[in-house]
MILUMTI-195583 format. One record per residue (C-alpha): residue in three letters; z, y, x. Coordinates in steps of 0.001 Angstrom, whole numbers. Example, Ala and Ser with C-alpha at 12.3 -4.5 7.8 and 13.67 -1.06 7.14 Angstrom:
2
 code      pz      py      px
  ALA    7800   -4500   12300
  SER    7140   -1060   13670
END
This chain:
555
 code      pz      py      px
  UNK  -20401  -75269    2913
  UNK  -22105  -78758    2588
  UNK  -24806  -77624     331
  UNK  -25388  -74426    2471
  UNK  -25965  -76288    6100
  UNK  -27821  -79338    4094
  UNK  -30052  -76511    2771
  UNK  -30493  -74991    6374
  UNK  -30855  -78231    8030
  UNK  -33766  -79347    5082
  UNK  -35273  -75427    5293
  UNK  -35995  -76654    9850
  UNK  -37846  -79721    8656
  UNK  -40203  -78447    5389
  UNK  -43892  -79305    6476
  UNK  -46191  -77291    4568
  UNK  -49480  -78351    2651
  UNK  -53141  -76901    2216
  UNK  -57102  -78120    2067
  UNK  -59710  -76928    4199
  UNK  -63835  -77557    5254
  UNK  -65946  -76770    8147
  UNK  -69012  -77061    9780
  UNK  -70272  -78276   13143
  UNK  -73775  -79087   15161
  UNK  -72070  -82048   16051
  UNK  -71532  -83767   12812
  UNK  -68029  -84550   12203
  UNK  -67882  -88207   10669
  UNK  -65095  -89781    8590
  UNK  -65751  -93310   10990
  UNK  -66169  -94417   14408
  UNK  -67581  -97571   16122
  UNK  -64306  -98221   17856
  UNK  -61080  -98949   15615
  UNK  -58969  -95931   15473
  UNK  -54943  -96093   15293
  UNK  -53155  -93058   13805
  UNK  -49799  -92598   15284
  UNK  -47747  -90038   12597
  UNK  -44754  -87779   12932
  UNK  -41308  -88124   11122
  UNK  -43015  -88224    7697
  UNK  -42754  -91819    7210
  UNK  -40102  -93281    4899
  UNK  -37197  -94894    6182
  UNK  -35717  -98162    4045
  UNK  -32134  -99361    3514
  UNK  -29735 -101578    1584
  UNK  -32673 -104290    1717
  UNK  -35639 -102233    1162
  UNK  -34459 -100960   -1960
  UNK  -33678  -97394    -835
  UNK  -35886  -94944     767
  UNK  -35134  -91759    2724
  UNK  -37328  -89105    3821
  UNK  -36115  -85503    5148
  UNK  -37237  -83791    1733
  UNK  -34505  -85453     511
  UNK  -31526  -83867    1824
  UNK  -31315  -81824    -933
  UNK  -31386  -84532   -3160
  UNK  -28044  -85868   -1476
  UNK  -25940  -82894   -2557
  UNK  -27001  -82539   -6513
  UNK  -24779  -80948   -8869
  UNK  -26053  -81455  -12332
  UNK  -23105  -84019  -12636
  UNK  -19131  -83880  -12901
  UNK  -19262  -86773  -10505
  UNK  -21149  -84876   -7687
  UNK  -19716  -81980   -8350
  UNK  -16523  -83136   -7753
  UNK  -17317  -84653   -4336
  UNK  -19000  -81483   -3511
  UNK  -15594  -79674   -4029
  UNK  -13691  -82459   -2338
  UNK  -16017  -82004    1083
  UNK  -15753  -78154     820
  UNK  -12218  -78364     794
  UNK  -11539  -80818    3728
  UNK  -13712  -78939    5698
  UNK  -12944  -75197    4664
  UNK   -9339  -76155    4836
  UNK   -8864  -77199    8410
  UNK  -10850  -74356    9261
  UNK   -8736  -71555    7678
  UNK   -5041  -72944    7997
  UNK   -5702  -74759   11980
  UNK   -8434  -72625   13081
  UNK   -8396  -69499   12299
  UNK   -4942  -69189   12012
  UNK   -3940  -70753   15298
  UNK   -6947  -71387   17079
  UNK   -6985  -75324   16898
  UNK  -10338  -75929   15942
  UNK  -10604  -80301   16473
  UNK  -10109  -81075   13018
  UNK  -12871  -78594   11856
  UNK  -15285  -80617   14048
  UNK  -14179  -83761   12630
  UNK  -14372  -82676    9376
  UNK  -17562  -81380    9260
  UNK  -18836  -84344   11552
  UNK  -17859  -86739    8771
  UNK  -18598  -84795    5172
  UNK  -22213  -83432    6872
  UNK  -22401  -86809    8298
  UNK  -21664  -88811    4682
  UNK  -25361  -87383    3963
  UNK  -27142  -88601    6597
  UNK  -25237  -92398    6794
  UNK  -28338  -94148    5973
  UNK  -30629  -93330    8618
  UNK  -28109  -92221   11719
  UNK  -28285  -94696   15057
  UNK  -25529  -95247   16661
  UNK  -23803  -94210   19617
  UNK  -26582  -96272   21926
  UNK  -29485  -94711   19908
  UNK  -29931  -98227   18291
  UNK  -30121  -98934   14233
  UNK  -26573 -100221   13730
  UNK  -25679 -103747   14033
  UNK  -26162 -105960   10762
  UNK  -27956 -102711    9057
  UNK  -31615 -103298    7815
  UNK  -33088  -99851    8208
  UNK  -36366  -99578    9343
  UNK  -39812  -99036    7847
  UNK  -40042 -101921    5311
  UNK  -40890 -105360    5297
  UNK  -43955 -104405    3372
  UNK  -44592 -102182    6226
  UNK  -44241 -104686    8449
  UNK  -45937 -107398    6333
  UNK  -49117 -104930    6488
  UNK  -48284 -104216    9948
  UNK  -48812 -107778   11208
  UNK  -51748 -109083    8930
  UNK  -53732 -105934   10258
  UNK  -53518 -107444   13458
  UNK  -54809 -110298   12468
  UNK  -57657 -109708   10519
  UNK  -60733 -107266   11391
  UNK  -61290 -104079    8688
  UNK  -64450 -102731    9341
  UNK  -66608 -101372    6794
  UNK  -70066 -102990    5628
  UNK  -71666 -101274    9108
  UNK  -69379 -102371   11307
  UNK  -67370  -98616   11501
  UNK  -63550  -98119   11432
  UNK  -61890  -94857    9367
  UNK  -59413  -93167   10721
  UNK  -56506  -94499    8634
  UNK  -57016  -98503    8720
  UNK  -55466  -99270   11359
  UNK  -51970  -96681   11241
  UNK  -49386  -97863   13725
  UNK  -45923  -97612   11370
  UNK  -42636  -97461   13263
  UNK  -39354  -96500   13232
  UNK  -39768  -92714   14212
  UNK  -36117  -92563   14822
  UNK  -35804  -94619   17791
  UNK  -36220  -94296   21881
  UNK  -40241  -93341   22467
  UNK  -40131  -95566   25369
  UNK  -38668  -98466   23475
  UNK  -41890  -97599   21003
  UNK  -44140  -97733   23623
  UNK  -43721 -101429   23794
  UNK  -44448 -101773   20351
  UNK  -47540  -99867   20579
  UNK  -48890 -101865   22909
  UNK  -48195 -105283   20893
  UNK  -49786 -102876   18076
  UNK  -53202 -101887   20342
  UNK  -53314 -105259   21512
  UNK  -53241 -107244   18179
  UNK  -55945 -104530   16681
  UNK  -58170 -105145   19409
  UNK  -57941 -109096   19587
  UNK  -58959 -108616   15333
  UNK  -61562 -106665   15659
  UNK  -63010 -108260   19207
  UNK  -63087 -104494   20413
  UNK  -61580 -104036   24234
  UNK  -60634  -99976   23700
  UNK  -59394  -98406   20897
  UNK  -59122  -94737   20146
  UNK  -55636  -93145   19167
  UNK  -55242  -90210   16712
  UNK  -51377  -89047   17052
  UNK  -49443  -86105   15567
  UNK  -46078  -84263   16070
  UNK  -43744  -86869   17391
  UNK  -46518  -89578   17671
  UNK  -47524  -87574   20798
  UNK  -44191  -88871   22243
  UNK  -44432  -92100   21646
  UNK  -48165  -92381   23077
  UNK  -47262  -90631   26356
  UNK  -44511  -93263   27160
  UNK  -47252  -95525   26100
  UNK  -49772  -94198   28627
  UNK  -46909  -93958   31200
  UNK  -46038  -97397   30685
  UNK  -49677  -99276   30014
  UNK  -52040  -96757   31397
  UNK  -55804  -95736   29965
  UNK  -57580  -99180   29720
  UNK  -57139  -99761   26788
  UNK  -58133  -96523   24911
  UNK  -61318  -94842   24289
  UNK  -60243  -91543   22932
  UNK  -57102  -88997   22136
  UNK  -56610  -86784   19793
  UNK  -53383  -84776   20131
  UNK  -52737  -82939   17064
  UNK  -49406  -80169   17215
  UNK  -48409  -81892   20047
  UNK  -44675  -81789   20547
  UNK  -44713  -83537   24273
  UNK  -43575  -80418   25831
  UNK  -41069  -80116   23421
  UNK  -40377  -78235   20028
  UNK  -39334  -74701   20481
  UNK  -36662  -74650   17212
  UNK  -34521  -77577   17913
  UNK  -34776  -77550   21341
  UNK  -33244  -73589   20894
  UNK  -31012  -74074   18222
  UNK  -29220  -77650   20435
  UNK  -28935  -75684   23509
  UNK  -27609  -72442   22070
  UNK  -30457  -70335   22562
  UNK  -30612  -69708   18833
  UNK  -29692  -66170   16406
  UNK  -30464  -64889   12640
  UNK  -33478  -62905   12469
  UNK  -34061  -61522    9016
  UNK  -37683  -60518    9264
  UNK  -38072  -64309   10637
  UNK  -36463  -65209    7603
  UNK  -39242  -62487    5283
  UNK  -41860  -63825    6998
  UNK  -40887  -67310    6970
  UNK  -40601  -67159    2675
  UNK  -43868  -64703    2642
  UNK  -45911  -68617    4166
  UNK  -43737  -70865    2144
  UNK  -44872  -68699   -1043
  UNK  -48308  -69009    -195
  UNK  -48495  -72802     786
  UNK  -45133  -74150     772
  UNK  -44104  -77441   -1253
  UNK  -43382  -76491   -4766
  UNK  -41653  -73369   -3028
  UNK  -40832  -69660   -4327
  UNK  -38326  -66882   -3053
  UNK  -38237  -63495   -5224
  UNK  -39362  -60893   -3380
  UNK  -36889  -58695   -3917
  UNK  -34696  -61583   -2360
  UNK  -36971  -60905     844
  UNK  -37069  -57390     516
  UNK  -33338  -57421     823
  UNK  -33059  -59467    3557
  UNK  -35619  -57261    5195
  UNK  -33534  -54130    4706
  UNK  -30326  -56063    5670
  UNK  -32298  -56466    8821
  UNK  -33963  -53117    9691
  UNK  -30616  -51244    8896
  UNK  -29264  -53264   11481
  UNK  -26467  -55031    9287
  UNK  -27877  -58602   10181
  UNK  -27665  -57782   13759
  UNK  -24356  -56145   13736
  UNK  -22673  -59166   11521
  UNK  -24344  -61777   13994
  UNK  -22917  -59801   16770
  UNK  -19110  -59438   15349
  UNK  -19492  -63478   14519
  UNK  -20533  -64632   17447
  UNK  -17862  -62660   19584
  UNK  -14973  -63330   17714
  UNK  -14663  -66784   15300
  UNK  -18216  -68240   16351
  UNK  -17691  -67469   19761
  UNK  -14843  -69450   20181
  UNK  -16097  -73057   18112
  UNK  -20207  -72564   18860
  UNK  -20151  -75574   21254
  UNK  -17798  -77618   18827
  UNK  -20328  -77024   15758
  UNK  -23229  -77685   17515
  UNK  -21631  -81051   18547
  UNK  -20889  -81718   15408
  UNK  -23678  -80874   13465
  UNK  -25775  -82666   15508
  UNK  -24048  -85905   16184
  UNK  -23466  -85647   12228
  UNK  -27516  -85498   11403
  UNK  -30412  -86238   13798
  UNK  -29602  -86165   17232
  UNK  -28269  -89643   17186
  UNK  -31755  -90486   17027
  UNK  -33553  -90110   20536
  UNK  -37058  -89207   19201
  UNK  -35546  -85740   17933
  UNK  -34071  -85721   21504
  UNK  -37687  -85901   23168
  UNK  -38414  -82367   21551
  UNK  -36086  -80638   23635
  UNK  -37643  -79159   26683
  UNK  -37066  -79751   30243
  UNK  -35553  -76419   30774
  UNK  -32916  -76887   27565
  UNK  -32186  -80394   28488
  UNK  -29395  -79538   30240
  UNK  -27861  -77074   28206
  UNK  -28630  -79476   25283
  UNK  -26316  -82191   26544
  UNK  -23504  -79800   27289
  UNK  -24019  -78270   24007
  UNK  -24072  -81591   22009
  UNK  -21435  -83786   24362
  UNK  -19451  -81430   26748
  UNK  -19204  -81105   30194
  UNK  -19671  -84282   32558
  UNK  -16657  -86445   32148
  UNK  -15890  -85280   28439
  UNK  -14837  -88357   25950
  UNK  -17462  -87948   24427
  UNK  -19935  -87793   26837
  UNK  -18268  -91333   27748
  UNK  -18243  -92327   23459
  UNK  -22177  -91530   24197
  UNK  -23368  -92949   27063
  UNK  -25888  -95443   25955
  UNK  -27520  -92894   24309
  UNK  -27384  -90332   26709
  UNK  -28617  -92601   29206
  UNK  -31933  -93256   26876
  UNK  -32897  -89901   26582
  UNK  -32181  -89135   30330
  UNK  -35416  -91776   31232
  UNK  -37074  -90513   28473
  UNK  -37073  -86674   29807
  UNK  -36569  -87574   33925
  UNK  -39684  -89934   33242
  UNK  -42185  -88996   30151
  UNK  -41236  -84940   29545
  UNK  -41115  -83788   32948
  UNK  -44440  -85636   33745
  UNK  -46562  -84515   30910
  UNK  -49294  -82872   32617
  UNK  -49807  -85605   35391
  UNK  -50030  -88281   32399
  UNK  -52688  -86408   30274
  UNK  -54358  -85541   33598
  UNK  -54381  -89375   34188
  UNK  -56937  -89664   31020
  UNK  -59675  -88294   33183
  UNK  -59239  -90646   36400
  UNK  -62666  -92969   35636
  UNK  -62374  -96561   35020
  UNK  -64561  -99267   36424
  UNK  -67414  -98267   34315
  UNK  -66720  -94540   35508
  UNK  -65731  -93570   31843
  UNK  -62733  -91107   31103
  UNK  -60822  -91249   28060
  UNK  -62051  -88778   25138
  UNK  -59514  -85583   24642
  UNK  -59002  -83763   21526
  UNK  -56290  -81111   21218
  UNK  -55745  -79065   18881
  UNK  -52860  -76338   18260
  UNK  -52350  -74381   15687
  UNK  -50653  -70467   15415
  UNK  -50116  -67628   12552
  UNK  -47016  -68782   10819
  UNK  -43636  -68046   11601
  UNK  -41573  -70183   13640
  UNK  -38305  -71261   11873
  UNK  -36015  -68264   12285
  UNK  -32981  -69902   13735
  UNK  -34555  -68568   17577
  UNK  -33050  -65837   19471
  UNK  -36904  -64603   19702
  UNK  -38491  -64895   16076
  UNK  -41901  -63352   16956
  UNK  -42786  -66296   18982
  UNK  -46483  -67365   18371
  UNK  -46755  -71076   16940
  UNK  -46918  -73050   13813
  UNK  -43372  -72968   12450
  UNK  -42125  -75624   14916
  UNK  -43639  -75767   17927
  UNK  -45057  -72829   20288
  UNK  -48993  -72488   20891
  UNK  -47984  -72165   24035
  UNK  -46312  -76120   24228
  UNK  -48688  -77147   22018
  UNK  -51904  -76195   23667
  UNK  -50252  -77763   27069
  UNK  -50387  -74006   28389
  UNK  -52068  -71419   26856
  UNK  -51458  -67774   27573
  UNK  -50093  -66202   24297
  UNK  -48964  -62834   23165
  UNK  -46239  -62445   20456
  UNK  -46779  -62117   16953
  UNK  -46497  -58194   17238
  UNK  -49108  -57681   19832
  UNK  -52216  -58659   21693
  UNK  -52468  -59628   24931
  UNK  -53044  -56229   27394
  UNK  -56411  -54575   27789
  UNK  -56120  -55025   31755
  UNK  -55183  -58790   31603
  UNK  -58343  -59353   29307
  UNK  -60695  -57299   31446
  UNK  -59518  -59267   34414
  UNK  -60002  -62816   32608
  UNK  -63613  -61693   31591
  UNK  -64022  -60502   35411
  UNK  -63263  -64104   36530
  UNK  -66078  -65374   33841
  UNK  -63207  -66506   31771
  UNK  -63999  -64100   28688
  UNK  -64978  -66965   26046
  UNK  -61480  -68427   26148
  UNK  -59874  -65183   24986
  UNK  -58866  -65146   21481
  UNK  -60706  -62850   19065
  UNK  -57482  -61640   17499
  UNK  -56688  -61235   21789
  UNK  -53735  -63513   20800
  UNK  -54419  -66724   22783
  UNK  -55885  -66847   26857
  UNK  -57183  -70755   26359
  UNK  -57771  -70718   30441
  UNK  -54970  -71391   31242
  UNK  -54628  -74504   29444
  UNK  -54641  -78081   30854
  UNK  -57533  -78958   29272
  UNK  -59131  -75399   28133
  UNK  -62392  -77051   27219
  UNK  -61098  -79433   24715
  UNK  -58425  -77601   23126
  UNK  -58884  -76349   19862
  UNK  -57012  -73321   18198
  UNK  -56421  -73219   14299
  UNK  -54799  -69745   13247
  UNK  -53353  -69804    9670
  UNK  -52209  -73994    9495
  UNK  -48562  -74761    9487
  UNK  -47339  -78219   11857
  UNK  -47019  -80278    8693
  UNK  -50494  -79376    7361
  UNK  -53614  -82029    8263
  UNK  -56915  -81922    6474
  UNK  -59997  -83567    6364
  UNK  -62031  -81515    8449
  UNK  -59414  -81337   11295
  UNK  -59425  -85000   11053
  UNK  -63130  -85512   10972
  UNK  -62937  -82964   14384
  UNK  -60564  -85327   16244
  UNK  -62569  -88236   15081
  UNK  -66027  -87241   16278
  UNK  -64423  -86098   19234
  UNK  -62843  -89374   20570
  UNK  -65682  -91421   19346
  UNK  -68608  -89728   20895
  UNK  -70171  -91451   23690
  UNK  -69499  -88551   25950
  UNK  -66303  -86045   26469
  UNK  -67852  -83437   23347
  UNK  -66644  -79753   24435
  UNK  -65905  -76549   22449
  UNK  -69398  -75501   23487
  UNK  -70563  -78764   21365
  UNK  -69883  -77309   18039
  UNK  -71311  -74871   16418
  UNK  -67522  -73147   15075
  UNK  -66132  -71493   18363
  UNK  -62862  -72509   19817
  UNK  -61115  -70935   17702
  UNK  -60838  -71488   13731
  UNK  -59269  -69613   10957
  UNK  -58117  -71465    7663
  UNK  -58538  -69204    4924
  UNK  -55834  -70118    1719
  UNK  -57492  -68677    -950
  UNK  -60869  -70323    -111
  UNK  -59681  -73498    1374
  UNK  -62329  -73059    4057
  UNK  -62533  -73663    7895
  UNK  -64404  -70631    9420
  UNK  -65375  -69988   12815
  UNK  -62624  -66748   14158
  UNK  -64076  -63554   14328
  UNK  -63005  -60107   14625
  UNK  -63492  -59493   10863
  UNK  -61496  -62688    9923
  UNK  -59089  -63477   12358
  UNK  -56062  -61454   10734
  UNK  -55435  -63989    8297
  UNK  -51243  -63930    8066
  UNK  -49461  -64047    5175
  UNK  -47292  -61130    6787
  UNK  -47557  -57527    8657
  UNK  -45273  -57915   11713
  UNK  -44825  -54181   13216
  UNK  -42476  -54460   16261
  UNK  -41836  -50431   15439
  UNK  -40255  -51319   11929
  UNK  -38278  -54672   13040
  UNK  -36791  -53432   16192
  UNK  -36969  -50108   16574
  UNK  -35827  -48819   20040
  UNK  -34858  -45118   19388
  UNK  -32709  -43127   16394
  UNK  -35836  -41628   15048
  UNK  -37597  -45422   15163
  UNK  -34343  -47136   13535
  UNK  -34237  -44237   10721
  UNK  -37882  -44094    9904
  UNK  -37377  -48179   10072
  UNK  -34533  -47679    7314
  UNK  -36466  -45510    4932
  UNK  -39791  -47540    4949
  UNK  -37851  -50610    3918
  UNK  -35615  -48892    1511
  UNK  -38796  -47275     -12
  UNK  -40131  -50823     -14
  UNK  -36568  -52286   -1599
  UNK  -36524  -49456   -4678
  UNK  -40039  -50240   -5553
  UNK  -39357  -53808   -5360
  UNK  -36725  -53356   -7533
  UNK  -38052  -51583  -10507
  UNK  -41097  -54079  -10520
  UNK  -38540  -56736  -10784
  UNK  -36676  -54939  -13620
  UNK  -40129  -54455  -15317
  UNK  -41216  -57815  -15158
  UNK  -38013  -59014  -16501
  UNK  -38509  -57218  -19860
END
């Protein structure tokens, strides 16, 4: 049971990895005149017992190893204390309290190191953080000016390191000390900002907080500001098994995923499991009967067991789950341990009250001139074509594994993985002389963003992937003298990223159908008898061939 969920929990939080090159009239360029800070995600290492232990989310796995009599024995020990007060309390009478507790303490054993406490604050007399090397590099980079030869910054010299874990508003302070130490080394008054995944957080409280004045440019890379569609799901219960989520999910992990591999006739099966309808009618019989009756006790558990101690994971969760979320995770108003929680709760309350339900009016603030009349630079950029983690009610959502194009873009109009976006809606967008932010797969309506003219699609990238040329984008973007546009560069709006080439291309009609997967709404949820049975018979087709190629490659 502990290896299974540990696998799950690790399988939510894989970032994937590729290369990639492109092209542009404006030349993208690796430096800028003004000192750039990156602001990361969650992929930062987190340090314990005095700096001489490290944890990152790959290693959850590592946590539950069995190559040893020792581990396997403690594996057996926290299968048994939770599988036993499950069977002989729960099941058998209903009394389902010292399940929860169970699995709150052997799932939360794993994650000891890095949990915050019940405030949202690193436990007192505990030394986890990012490192006093970290922090030794931290504080002699604000103090000493690292230009190059010609006076330029790269992108990467000046990289604010923090404790991702903690409050984004809390952060925000730090950032500023950050900014403001860069920018008395280097004698600059502005600095540009380059932040990604939960970084975006953390630089919206800052902007809420400190305003514009200081900053020269923005790049927003798979921003998660308006929340992360996975967690923010699977916390407030909006959350099911899809098994072609699961095919497709493998068929992109194969292709670019971290040392990675499922057999395909592992996916195959799942895929028939699914399109005979056994997936759905097992999820269906769980849910009503033993699942229905502990879903809001696991969820607690789980996630007061791994990382929803830690308020940053809470600023994915979007305004409209927020509430569910806390009922989900703490109970109903008055519960013990909504009271056990309260410091916490009480964080992430400001956080979404003030930063998440104000997104739009804080980017918008960017473009209010200064006393020069100068707007901070925007670059966005959102990315689309993989499958979303399949732990969502709705698995043909169009995003990047973890966050909707939709959230990410700050509003785009998208269509699901299985279709386009109708022939009337696009005829009436081109009618309004809105034609050049359609999609050429007809996927993506970029109108409708907040910021349509500086938002940048990437079909084909995962949220963990970041190369060079999307870096040298962002750069020239928020160093230019001058808001650049998509109109600016020669590559359109919208970019594929070809794997096999490791190329940045311009989207086209020939290109743009770059998945690693066939999604065909027909197949995966058929809607009549004749649909569901032609659905069957494709896949078992598909199985039996799979099959015999596996036999044959065996011998």
């Amino acid at each position: 049971m502990k290896k299974i969920i540990s696998f799950l929990l690790v399988l939510c939080f894989i970032f994937s990895s590729t290369t990639a090159a492109l092209a542009a009239t404006v030349t993208p360029d690796d430096y800028c005149e003004d000192p750039v800070i990156y602001i990361g995600g969650d992929s930062d290492l987190i340090y314990y017992n005095n700096d001489t232990q490290t944890f990152r989310i790959d290693d959850i796995l590592g946590s539950v190893k069995t190559d040893d009599d020792e581990s396997k024995d403690k594996i057996y020990e926290a299968t048994a204390n939770i599988l036993l007060p499950f069977i002989l309390e729960g099941i058998s009478f209903g009394k389902w309290d010292n399940y929860y507790a169970a699995v709150e303490k052997e799932i939360g054993d794993l994650f000891e190191p890095i949990r915050l406490d019940k405030n949202g604050n690193v436990p007192e007399g505990s030394d986890s953080g990012i490192g006093q090397e970290a922090k030794n590099d931290r504080q002699w980079k604000m103090t000493h000016n690292l230009a190059d030869a010609n006076g330029m910054y790269s992108e990467k010299t000046y990289t604010y390191r923090y404790d991702w874990r903690l409050d984004p508003i809390e952060l925000a302070d730090d950032l500023n000390e950050y900014i403001e130490g860069v920018k008395r080394a280097t004698g600059h008054s502005k600095v540009s900002l380059d932040c990604k995944c939960l970084g975006t957080n953390v630089v919206l409280a800052y902007i809420n907080k400190y305003g514009t004045g200081s900053i020269k440019g923005l790049g927003i890379d798979v921003a998660t500001s308006n929340g992360a569609d996975f967690l923010s799901g699977i916390i407030s219960g909006d959350f099911g098994i899809d098994g072609n989520s699961f095919v497709r999910l493998f068929d992109d992990l194969n292709v670019f995923g971290r040392n990675f591999s499922i057999s395909p006739l592992v996916t195959v099966t799942i895929e028939l499991l699914a399109n005979s309808g056994v997936l759905d009618n097992l999820s269906e019989v769980a849910r009503k009967t033993i699942y229905g009756q502990i879903e809001y006790g696991i969820i607690s558990a789980l996630a007061t067991a791994t990382f929803l101690t830690m308020p940053c994971y809470w600023a994915l969760v979007t305004t409209e789950d927020f509430d569910d979320a806390l009922v989900y995770v703490f109970g109903e108003e008055g519960s013990e341990k909504r009271q056990e929680y309260a410091g916490l709760i009480e964080k992430i309350t400001v956080y979404n009250d003030t930063v998440k339900k104000n997104v739009d009016k804080i980017l918008l603030s960017t473009k209010i001139p200064d006393k020069d009349g100068k707007t901070v630079n925007l670059c966005i950029i959102s990315k689309y074509g993989t499958q979303m983690v399949p732990l969502l009610k709705d698995g043909s959502v169009l995003g990047d594994q973890y966050v909707s194009a939709n959230k990410s873009s700050f509003g785009a109009t998208t269509s699901t993985i299985y279709d386009t976006l109708s022939d009337e809606y696009i005829a009436q967008r081109e009618a309004e002389g809105l034609g050049k932010y359609i999609s050429p797969d007809k996927q993506i309506d970029a109108s409708t963003c907040l910021f349509p003219d500086y938002t940048w699609f990437i079909k084909g990238c995962s949220h963990g992937f970041y190369s060079t040329e999307e870096r040298q984008l962002i750069l020239t973007t928020i160093d230019a003298d001058r808001q650049l546009e998509i109109d600016d560069f020669d590559w359109t709006q919208f970019i594929v990223f070809d794997h096999p080439t490791r190329t940045f291309e311009a989207m086209t009609e020939e290109n743009c159908h770059n998945e690693n997967w066939e999604a065909d709404e027909n197949i995966e949820k058929p809607k009549t008898k004749s649909q569901r049975l032609f659905s069957f018979i494709i896949t078992l087709i598909k199985w039996i061939e799979t099959f015999f190629e596996t036999l044959a490659n065996k011998r």
